[in-house]
N, C-alpha and C positions, 0 to 999 in steps of 0.2 A: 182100572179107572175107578176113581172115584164115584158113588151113586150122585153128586151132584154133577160131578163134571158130565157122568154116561147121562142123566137128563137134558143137560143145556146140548148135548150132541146128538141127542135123539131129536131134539125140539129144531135143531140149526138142518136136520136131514129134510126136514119139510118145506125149508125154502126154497126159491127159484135160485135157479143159477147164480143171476146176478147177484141176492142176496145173500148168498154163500161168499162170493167173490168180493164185495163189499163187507164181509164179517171178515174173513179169514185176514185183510187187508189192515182192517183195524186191531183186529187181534197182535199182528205180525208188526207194526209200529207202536203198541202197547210196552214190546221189547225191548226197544230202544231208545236210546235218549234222544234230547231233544236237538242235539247238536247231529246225531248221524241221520235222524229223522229231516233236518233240514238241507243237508246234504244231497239225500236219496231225493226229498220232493224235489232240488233243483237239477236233479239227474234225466226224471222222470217227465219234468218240465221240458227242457230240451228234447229229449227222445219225443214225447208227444209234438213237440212241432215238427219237427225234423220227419216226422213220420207225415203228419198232414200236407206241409210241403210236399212229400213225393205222393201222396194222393191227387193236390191239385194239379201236379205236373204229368198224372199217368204214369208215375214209375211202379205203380205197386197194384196189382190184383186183390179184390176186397172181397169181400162172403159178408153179404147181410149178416146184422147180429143174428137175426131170430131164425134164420138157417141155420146157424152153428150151434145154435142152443138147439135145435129140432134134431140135428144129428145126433147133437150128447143125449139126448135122450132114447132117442132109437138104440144107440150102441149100448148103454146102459139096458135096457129093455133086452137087448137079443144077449146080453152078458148076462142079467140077471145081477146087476151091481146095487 
């Protein structure tokens, strides 16, 4: 790896989750163009309602976010990741 790129990855290791998950997201549509880009968001679009509809109906079991982030951390932590 390059010394710039191993910088912006050492500096991206000290964000929160969300902020990783929100880098890696833009990095990962940086790839593509603008035509698959708009494809995936109206993919992504759909799956998010589709998905909120079976929350408001009870079809789906949820984990607080900041639970789930508190387990990545812990598993990380007992890994040593």
């Amino acid at each position: 790896m390059h010394s710039h790129a191993k910088h912006i990855y050492e500096e991206a290791l000290t964000l929160s989750a969300l902020e990783k998950v929100e880098l890696i997201e833009h990095l990962y549509f940086s790839l593509d163009s603008k035509e698959s880009r708009k494809k995936i968001d109206e993919l992504w679009s759909e799956e998010a309602e589709q998905r909120v509809a079976a929350y408001e109906n009870g079809e789906i079991d949820v984990t607080p976010a900041l639970e789930v982030f508190d387990k990545i951390e812990k598993m990380k932590k007992d890994n040593e990741y």
